[in-house]
N, C-alpha and C positions, 0 to 999 in steps of 0.2 A: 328491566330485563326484556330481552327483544329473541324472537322466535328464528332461528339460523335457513339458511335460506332451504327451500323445499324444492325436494324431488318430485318427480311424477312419473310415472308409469301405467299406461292406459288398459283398461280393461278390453279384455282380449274374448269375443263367441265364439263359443265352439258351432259344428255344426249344424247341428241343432234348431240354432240360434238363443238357444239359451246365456247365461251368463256366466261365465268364466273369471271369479276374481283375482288378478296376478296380482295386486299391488293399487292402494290410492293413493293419495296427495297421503305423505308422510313428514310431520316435522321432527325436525333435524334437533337432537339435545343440544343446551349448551355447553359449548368447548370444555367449559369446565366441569361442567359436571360425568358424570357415571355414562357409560352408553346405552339410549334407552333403547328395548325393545319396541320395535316396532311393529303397529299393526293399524288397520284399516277403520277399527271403532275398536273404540275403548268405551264401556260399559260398567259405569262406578256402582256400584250395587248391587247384589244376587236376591234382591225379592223378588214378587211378583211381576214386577215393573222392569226390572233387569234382566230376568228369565226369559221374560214373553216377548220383552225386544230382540232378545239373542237368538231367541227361535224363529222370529218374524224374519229375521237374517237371514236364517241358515235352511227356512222356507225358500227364498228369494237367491237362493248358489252365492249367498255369501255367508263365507265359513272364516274367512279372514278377521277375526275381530277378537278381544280380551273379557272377561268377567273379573271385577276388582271387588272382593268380597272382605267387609272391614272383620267378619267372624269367621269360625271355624266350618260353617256349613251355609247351604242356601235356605234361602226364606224369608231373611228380614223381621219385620215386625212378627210373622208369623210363626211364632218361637213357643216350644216347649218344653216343658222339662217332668223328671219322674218325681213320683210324689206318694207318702205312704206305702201300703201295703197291702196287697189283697190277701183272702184265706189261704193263700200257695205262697205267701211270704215273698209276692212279686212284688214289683214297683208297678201303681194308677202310672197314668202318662195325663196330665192336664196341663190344659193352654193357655199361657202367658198373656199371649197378645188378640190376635183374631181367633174367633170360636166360632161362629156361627156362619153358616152361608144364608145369606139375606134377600130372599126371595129367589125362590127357584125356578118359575118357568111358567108362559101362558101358553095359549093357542101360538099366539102369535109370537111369542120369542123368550129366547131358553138363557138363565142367564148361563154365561161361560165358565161361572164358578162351580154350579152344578154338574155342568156337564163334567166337567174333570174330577170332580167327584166320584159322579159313576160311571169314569172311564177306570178309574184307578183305585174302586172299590174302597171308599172312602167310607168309615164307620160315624155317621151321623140319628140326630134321632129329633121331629120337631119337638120346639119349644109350645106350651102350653100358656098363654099369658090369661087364661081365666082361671088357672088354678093358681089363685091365690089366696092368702089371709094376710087380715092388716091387724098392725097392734098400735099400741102405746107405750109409755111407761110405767101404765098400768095392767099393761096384757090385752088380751084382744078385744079389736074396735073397729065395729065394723063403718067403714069407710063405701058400701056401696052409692051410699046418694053422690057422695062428693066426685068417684069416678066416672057416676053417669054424667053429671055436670060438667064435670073437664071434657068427656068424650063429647056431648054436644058443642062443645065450645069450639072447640079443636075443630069439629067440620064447618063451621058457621067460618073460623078462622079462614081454613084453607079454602075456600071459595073465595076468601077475599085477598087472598096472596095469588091466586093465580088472575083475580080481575088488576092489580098491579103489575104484575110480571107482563100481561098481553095488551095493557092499554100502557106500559114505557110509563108508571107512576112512581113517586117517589119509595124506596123501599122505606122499613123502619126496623126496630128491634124486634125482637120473638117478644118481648114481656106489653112492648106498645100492641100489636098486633092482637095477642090473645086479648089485651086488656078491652081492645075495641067489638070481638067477641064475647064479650061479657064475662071473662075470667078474669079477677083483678085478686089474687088471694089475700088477703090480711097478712100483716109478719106475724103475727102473734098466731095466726091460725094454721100451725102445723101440719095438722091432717092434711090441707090442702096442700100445702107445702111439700109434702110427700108423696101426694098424689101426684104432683105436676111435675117432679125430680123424675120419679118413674115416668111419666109418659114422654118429657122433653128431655133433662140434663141425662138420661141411661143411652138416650141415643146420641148426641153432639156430642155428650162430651164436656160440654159448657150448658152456662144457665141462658135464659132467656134474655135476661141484662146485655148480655152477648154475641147473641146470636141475630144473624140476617134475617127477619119471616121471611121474604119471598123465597129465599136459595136454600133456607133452612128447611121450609116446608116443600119447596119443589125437590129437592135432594130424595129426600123421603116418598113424595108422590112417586116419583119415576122408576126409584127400585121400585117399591110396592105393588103399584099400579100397575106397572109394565109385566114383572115377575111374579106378580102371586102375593101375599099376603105373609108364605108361609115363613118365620125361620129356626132353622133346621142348627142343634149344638155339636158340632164337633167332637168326637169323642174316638179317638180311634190310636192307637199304641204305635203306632209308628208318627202320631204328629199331624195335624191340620197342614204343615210344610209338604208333605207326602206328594203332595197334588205340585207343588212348585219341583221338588225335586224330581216327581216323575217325567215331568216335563221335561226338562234339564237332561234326562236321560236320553231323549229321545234326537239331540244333535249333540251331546258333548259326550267324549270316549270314558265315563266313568270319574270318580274323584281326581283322578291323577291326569286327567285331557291338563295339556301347557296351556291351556287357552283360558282355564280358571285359577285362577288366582284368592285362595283363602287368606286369611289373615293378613290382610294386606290393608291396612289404612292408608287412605288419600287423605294427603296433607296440603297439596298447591296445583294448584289448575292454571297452566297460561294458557290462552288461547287468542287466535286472532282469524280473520278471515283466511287462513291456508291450512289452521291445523289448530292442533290442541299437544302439547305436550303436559301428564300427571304424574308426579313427584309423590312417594311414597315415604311412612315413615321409617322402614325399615331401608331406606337412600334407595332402592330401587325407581325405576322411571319408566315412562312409555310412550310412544309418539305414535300420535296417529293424526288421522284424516278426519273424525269427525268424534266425538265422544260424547254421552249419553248419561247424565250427574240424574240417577234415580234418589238423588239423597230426601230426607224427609225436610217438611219445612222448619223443625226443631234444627235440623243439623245447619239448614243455610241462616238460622235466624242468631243461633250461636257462634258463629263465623269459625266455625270447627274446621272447613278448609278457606285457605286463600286463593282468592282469584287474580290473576296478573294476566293485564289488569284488572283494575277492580270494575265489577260486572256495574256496566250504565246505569242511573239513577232510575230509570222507568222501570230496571228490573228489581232494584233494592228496591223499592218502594214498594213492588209488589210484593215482595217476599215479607215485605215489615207489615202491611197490610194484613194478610191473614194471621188466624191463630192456630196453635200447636195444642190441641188436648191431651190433655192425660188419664187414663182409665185404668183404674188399677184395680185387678181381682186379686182379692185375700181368700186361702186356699184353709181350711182348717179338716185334718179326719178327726175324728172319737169314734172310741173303743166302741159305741154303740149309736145309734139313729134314735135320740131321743124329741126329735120335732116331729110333728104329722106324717108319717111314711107315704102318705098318697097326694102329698102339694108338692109343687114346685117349687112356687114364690113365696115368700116372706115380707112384704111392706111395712116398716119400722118409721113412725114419726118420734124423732124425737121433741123432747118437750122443750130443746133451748137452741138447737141448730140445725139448720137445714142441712140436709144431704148427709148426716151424719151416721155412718154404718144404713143407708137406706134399703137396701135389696140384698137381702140371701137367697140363694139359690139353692136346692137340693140335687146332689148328682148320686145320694143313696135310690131316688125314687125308680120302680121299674120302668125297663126302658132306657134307661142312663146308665148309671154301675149300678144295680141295685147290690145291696150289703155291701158297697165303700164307705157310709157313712161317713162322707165327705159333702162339706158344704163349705160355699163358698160367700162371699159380700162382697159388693163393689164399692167405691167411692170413685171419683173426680173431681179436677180441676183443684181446689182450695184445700180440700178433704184429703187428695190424693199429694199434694205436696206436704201436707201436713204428717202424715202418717211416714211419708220420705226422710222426714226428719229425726224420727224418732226411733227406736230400738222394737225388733220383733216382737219381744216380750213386753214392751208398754202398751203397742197396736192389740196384742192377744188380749192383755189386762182391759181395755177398753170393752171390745167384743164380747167378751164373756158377761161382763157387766151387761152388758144391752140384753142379750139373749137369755137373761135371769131375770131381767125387768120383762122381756117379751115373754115370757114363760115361767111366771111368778109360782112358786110354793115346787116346782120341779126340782130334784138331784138333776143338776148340769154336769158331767163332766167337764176338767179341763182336757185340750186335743190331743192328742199323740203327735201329730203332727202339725207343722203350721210354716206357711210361706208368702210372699208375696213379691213381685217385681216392684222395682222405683225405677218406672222407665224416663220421667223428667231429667233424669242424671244419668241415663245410659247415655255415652259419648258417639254411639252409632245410630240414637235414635232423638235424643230430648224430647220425649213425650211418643202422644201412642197413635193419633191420628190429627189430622188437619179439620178446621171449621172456619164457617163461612163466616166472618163480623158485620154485623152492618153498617153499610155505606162503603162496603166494596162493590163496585159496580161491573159488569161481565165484562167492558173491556180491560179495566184493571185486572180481574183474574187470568183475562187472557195473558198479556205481561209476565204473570208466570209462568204463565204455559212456553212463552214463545222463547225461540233459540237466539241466543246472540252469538251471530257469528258461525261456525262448525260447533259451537256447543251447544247438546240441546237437554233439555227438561222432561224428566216424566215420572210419573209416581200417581198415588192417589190424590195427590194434594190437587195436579194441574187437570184433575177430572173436573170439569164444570159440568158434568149431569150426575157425578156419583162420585165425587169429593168425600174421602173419610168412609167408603166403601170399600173392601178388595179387588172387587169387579172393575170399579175405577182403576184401579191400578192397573191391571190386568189388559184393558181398551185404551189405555194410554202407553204404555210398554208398546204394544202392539202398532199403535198410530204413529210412534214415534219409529219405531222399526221398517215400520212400510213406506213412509216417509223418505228415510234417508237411503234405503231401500233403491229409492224412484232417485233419489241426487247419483248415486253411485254409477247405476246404471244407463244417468244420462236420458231421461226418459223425454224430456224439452227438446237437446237436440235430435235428436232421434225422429220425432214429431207423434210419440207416444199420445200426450194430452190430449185429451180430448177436449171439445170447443164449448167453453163454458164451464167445465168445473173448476170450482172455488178452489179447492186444495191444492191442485196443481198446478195452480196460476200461481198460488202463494209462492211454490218449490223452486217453481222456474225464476222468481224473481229470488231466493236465495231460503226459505223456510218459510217459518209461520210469521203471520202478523202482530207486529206489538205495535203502541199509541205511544208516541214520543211526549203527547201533552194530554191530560184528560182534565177537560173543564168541567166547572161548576153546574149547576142548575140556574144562579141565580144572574143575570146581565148585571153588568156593572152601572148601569141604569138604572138600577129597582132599587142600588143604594142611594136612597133618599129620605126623606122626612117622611113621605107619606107611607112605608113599612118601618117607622120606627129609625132611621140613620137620619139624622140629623146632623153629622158631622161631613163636610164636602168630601168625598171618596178619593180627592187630591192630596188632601191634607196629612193621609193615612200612610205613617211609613212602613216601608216596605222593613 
């Protein structure tokens, strides 16, 4: 399949001198197919990532462009839904996917997720991670030594991930890394087990086995560090999306603006140096000039759309590279709040597997909902496909069991209510956020990051400082927006650039940079006898 030959029609200033979008480089559908609408960017995704490019546009006097939205609303991963019942026999509203905004703001810089929070009176409340209590299978057990110990470890660690990261050493795993910090937990020793799920696997998403220390722990420093410490749970009836739709409102004419596009699945992407033509499953199509695939790395790893052609090995590779977590919150109310009224947390080791039902969360406690008597459990990765597999009612029979072991000799209620997402098998999502694995190294992530062609890349995934953040999302939307932004406008010829910036060197020569070839560590000289090869490195077939 080959892209029909392309018009042009040049962007035209008003007096101004501002910019006047009449028309970009637009491709042409094929003869055979449907006639597509045409527009100037096409934008596959209405989350964060889709939103905040759309706006970064329509900042910039370009208003010409599409929102390809595979649900019925915006938001993306940021999805909620109603749940139980308050004493007015209303529906709770809790969140599916993102809850919490993750560090708020220093002296010196706000993060952007905040801000639109308390632009758009966002109903949040912090999280509290020292109200906690730990149990067993025999009820409660207190685990303080064991947390101090992870906590020293964890800072001994990240001193030594960040002397990696700034002396260009080799990375390794999160479980090598902590283990050289003197965290090595036993299998058989649970508590610890427990301890280390809460402090590592609640944030990634994945276990240590899995995860990159240097990217894994600087990901964490940089929110943290940069923002604050604090984070803050989402709680608010109109949806943690609130913040993405309000946005939305602010350049698109209401639900019904032609320029969004709901319910609309992307099924085939051609693209070449002149243009992008996107193939919908309802046969509709759309040509444009440059377009902007916010899909998750579950969706590109799934090969849920087809690319024509198929996008160059530097880029598959990247995308096969990372991983796709899954987090999944189990929603339960009862008729009454029969756990501690004044904790948060709940830390559960079980006695035979890790991560199993590990972390309840209270959203009866004041400050939250109080009298929702609603509580919530997380799982991931292993945990979290597991429970995908099996029926509400066997997930519930499990849970109750724990929380009768966690609270021995107590009348439990069974819930009135009870839910949970299986986002590995949502076909607009496969999974809930993206993780860094080790021995991807930053020019390999960058590959993800980078455009091939008029088609370009943005989401949380292509964030290399806030990866598996919202706020990622949100600085990548936005970079990719201002980005094509400067193509549009011609900003090279013009003689815009400025002398010496990196980014706009990149633009002028056609987007971002990606590595055709990324080598080894090790010369092919070092394969020899004296490290252990003993076989001549000629010999070795390919």
């Amino acid at each position: 399949m080959h892209l029909a030959t392309l018009a042009f029609l040049p962007l035209l200033l008003s007096a101004s001198g501002s910019v006047r979008l009449v028309a970009g480089y637009v491709a042409q559908a094929r003869l055979q197919g449907p006639t597509c609408t045409r527009t100037t960017v096409a934008i596959l995704g209405g989350g964060m990532a889709g939103v905040t490019a759309a706006q970064t546009l329509a900042n910039a006097s370009i208003t010409d462009f599409l929102i390809l939205e595979y649900r019925d609303t915006l938001g993306g991963r940021v999805t909620h839904t109603e749940f139980g019942q308050d004493p007015k026999g209303e529906p709770y509203v809790i969140e599916l996917g993102a809850n919490w905004i993750q560090g708020l703001g220093s002296e010196t810089a706000e993060n952007p997720v905040w801000a639109l929070a308390k632009k758009h009176n966002l109903s949040n409340t912090p999280s509290n991670y020292d109200s906690i209590l730990t149990y067993d299978e025999t009820g409660y057990a207190d685990y303080t030594a064991t947390l101090a110990q992870y906590a020293l470890a964890r800072e001994k660690a990240s001193l030594h991930a960040g002397r990696i990261l700034t002396s260009n050493l080799q990375d390794m795993t999160a479980r090598s890394g902590l283990a050289l910090a003197g965290w090595r937990p036993r299998r058989d020793d649970m508590a610890a087990q427990a301890v280390e799920w809460w402090n590592w696997d609640w944030e990634g998403a994945s276990a240590p086995e899995t995860s990159s220390f240097v990217f894994g722990v600087a990901a964490e420093n940089l929110t943290f560090n940069q923002f604050g410490a604090q984070n803050n749970l989402v709680l608010d009836r109109r949806g943690y999306s609130a913040i993405i739709r309000g946005e939305a409102d602010t350049f698109l004419l209401g639900p019904d603006d032609p320029r969004l596009w709901l319910n609309t699945q992307v099924t085939e992407i051609e693209y070449s140096a002149h243009g992008v033509v996107v193939r919908n499953a309802d046969g509709s199509c759309v040509s444009a000039a440059y377009a902007i695939a916010t899909f998750s790395v579950g969706v590109l790893q799934n090969n849920a759309v087809r690319f024509e052609p198929e996008l160059p090995e530097w880029k598959r590779t990247a995308i096969e590279k990372f991983t796709m977590g899954t987090y999944t919150k189990i929603f339960m109310q009862f008729p009454y709040t029969f756990w501690p009224a004044d904790t948060e947390f709940f830390l559960y080791a079980s006695p035979t597997s890790r991560g199993y039902y590990p972390v309840f969360q209270s959203l009866s406690k004041e400050g939250f909902l109080p009298g929702s008597h609603i509580l919530f459990v997380t799982v991931v990765e292993s945990q979290s496909y597991r429970v995908e597999r099996q029926s509400d009612s066997e997930t519930q029979s499990e849970i109750m069991a724990v929380l009768r072991q966690m609270l021995p000799g107590m009348t439990i209620p069974d819930p009135v209510a009870f839910t949970y997402p299986r986002w590995s098998t949502e076909p607009w999502a496969y999974g809930s956020y993206s993780n860094w694995p080790a021995g991807t190294t930053l020019e390999m992530h960058q590959n993800l990051r980078a455009n091939v062609g008029r088609l370009w890349f943005a989401g949380e995934a292509t964030s290399a400082q806030y990866f598996g953040f919202l706020h990622g999302a949100l600085f990548e939307g936005r970079e990719v927006g201002m980005s094509i932004a400067a193509l549009l406008q011609d900003e090279c010829a013009r003689g815009d650039r400025r002398e010496g910036e990196a980014r706009k060197g990149a633009l002028c020569d056609g987007g971002r940079t990606h590595y055709g070839v990324l080598h080894g560590t090790t010369p092919l000289a070092a394969y020899s006898g004296v490290n252990g090869w003993g076989v001549n490195s000629t010999s070795v077939q390919a």
